[in-house]
N, C-alpha and C positions, 0 to 999 in steps of 0.2 A: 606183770603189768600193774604200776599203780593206780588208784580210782582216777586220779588227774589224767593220766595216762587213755586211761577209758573214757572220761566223760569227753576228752578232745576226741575221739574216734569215732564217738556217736555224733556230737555235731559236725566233723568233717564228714561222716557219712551222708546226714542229713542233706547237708549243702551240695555236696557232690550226685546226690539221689536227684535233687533239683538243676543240675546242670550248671552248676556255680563254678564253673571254672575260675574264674575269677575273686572267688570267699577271699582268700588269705587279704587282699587286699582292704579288704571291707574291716578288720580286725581290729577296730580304734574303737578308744576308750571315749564313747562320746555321753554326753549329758543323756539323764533318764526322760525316755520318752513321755510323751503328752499324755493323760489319763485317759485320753479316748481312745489310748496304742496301749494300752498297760493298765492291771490293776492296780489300784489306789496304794503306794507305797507301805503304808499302815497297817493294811492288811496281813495276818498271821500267815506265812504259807501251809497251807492244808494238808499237802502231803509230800514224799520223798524224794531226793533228787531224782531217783534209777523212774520211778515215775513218770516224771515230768519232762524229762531225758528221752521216754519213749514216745509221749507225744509230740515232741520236738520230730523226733524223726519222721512219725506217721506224718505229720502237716507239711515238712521237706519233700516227703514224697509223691504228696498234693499239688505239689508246685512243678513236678514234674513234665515237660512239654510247653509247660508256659516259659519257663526260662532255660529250654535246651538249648538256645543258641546266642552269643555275640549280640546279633542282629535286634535281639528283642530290644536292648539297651540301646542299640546304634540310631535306628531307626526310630523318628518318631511317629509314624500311623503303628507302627506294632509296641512300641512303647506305652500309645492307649489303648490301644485292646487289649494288651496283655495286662494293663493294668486292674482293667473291671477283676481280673481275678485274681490277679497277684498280689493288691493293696489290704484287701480281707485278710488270705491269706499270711501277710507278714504281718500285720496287726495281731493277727490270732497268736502266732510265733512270737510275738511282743511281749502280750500277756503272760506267754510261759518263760520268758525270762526273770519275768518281775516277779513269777513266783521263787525260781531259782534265787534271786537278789535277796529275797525275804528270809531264804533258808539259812538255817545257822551252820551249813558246810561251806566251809572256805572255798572249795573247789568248783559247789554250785556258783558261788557268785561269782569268782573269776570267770566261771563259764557263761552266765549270764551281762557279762560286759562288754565280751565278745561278741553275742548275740546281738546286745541293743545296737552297739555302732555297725555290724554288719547289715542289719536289716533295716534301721532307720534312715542308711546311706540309700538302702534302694527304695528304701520309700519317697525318698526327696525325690531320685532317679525316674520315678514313675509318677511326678507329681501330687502326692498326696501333699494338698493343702494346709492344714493341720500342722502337719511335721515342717514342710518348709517356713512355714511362719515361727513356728517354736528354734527352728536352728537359728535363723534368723533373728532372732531376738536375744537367745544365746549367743550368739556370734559377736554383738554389740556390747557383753554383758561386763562384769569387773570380773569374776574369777577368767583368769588366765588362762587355764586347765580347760576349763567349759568350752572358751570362749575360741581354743585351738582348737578343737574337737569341732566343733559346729562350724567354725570357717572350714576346715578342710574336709569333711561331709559337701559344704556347699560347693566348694570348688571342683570337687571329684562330679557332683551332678551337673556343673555347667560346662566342665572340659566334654563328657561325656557327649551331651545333650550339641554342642559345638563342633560335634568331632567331625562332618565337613564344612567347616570354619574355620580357616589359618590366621585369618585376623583377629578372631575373636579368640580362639586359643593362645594365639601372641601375649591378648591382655591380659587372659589369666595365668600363662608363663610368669609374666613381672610379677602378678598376688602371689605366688607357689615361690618365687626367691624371695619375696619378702618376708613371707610365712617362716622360710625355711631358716633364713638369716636372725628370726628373732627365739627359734627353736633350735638350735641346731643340736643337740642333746638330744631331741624325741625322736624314742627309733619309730615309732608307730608313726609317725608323721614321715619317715623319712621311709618306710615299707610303703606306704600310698601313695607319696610323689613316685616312689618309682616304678609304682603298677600303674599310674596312668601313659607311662609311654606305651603300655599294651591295653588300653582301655581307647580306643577309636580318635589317635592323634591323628589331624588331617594332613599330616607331612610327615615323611620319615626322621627328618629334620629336626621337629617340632619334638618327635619322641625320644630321639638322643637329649637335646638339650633339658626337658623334665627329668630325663634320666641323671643327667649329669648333675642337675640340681639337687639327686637325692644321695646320691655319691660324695658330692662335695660336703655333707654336712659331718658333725663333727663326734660319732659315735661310733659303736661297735658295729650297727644293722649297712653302717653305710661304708662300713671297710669292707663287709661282703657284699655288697652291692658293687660296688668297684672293679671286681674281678667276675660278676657277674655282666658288669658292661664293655668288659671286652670281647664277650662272646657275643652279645647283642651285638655291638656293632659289625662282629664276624659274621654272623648271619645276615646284617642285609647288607652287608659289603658285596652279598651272589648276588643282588637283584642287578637284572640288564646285561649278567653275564652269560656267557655259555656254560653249561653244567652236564655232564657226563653221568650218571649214577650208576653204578656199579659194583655187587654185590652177590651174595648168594641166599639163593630162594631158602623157604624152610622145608622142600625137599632135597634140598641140597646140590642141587644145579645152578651153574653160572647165570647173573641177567647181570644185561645193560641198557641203559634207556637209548644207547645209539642203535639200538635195533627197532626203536620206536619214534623214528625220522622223521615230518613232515605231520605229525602227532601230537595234539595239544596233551598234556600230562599234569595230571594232579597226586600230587606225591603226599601221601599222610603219614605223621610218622606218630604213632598212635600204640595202644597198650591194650588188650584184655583187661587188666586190673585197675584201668584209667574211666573213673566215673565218667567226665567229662567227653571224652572219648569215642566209651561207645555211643554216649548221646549224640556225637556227629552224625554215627554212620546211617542214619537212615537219610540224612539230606547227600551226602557221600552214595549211597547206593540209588537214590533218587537220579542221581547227576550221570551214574554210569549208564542206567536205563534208558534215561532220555538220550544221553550223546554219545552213551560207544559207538552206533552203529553210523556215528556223522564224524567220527574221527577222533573222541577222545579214548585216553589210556589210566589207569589208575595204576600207581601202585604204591605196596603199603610196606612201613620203614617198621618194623615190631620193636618196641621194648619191652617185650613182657620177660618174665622170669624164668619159663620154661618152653620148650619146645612144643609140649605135648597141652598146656593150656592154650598156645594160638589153636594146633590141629584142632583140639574137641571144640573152638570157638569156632571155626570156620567150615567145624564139620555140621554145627546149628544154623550156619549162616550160608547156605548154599546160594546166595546171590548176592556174595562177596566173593567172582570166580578171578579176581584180577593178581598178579604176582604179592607176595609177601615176602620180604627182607626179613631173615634174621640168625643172628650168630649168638651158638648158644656159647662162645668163649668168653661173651660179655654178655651175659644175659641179664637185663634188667635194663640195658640203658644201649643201647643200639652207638657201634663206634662211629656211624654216619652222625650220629645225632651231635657227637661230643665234636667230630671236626667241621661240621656247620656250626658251633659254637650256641647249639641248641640246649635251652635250660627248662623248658616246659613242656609237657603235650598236652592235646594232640597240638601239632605245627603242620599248617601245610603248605606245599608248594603250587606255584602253577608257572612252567614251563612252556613256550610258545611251539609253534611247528617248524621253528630253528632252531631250536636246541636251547634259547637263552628262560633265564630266569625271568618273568616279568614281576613277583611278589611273590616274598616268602612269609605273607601272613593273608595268607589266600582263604583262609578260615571265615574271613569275615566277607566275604560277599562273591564267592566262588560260583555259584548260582548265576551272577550275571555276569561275570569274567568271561567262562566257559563260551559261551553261543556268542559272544563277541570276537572272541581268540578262533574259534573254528570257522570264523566266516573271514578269517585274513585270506591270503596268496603266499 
């Protein structure tokens, strides 16, 4: 494993430890933060990468529970609550970039570039004052570089902040083609247009077309992204349909959902070694508590890598009693996942008590779906 190699694992751990399902997106080279998010750039850095690398992680860790979920970002009453603690907190993570940026290892400061645009994006996200005036003014600026950095930080916090808004998401659609038309070479620009189709677009619509914006541009990031939007659109091509699931448990018996008829269902297709993941399951296991006994069913799609990691996961988790899918012939990526045209987890589903699909991104407010869907006919 090279140091590069490692110092990416420690901050993907970091973020993933924080419930950042969403990091890779945040991964832009944006202008260095305000000094009141950061030590004074002139400053010597004090001491070692492998250091400063560790408290990156500990303060990820801190973040813990405040950004386990979608929701914190979606929502804005938990957007400011969560903020009182998560604003310190990435500020503090700010600081330790900027000593990374000051270190004479190439790999710290690469790694610290990633840092500042990921965390400066959710700083705006959360309203920190501050930063949104300095993007802001960066945004306006003559480096060009800077000046795409800071516009698409802002826009990533207003699609967000929008996301049940189709008009107002429309008008930031036309900024994201413009943006993307006078860039079309930057893949980092062109990785965040198309994490906002899964960043809280208030139309299915609205997230093919951002999608396709980052697709049509004219690099290497958006030729895979291309082939990743055909699976996307594969996946929510189920919603409104009838869906069957059918599979075999991880003790090795046959399940199908048509034996769970008249039965709201919430399908997660989820990992053991998926940070993000386990951070669901306590709202996931909340859900079954409250509503198994009113008519819901869970059941979970494994891609984990071995057989024997769900069993000792599930042998910790004794109220996680609902079926598990998995085939250890593909193990790592569940072949449900690949012919839903699924490219991330966890993904979840919520099936009505007809059998049809109503949203296959049931992740984001499954809590109030549920007691709505069980009180149908």
């Amino acid at each position: 494993m090279t140091r590069r190699d490692k110092y990416r694992i420690v901050l993907g751990a970091c973020l993933a430890a924080a419930g950042l399902a969403m990091a890779p997106a945040f991964a832009v080279d944006t202008p260095k933060p305000t000094e009141d998010a950061a030590e004074k750039p002139d400053a010597p850095a004090a001491r070692g990468v492998a250091d400063i690398m560790k408290d990156v992680q500990e303060a990820g860790q801190s973040l813990q529970g405040v950004l386990g979920s979608p929701n914190v970002f979606l929502d804005a009453d938990k957007r400011k609550e969560a903020g009182a603690k998560a604003i310190p907190a990435l500020k503090k993570m700010l600081g330790y970039a900027g000593e990374l940026r000051r270190s004479p290892d190439a790999q710290g400061k690469m790694i610290a570039g990633q840092m500042e645009g990921q965390f400066t994006t959710m700083l705006a996200l959360f309203g920190d004052e501050p930063t949104l005036k300095d993007l802001e003014k960066k945004a306006q600026g003559a480096d060009k570089k800077e000046a795409t950095s800071a516009q698409t930080s802002l826009l990533m916090t207003h699609w967000v902040q929008a996301n049940k808004d189709a008009a107002a998401q429309e008008k930031l659609l036309d900024e994201a083609t413009k943006l993307a038309a006078a860039n079309t070479e930057d893949q980092q620009l062109t990785q965040q247009l198309f994490a906002l189709g899964q960043l809280g677009p208030a139309t299915p619509d609205l997230a093919n077309k951002i999608q396709d914006v980052a697709g049509g541009m004219k690099n290497e990031m958006a030729q895979q992204i291309q082939s990743q939007l055909e699976g996307s659109k594969k996946l929510r091509s189920l919603e409104s349909k009838p869906l069957t699931i059918v599979g075999t448990r991880n003790d090795g018996t046959q399940f199908t959902t048509a034996d769970w008829k008249g039965k709201v269902i919430l399908v997660d297709f989820w990992a053991t070694w998926c940070g993000p993941c386990r951070a669901e399951l306590p709202r996931v296991k909340k859900a079954y508590a409250d509503f198994h006994a009113k008519g819901l069913e869970v059941l979970g799609v494994s891609c984990d890598n071995s057989g024997d990691a769900l069993s000792k996961f599930l042998e910790a988790n004794p109220d996680m009693p609902w079926p598990q899918l998995f085939d250890p012939k593909t193990a790592g990526w569940h072949p449900l996942a690949t012919q839903y045209g699924i490219s991330g987890i966890p993904t979840m589903f919520l099936i009505d008590k007809s059998g049809v699909v109503r949203t296959v991104s049931a992740r984001e407010k499954f809590e109030e779906l549920i007691p709505k869907m069980l009180e149908e006919k």
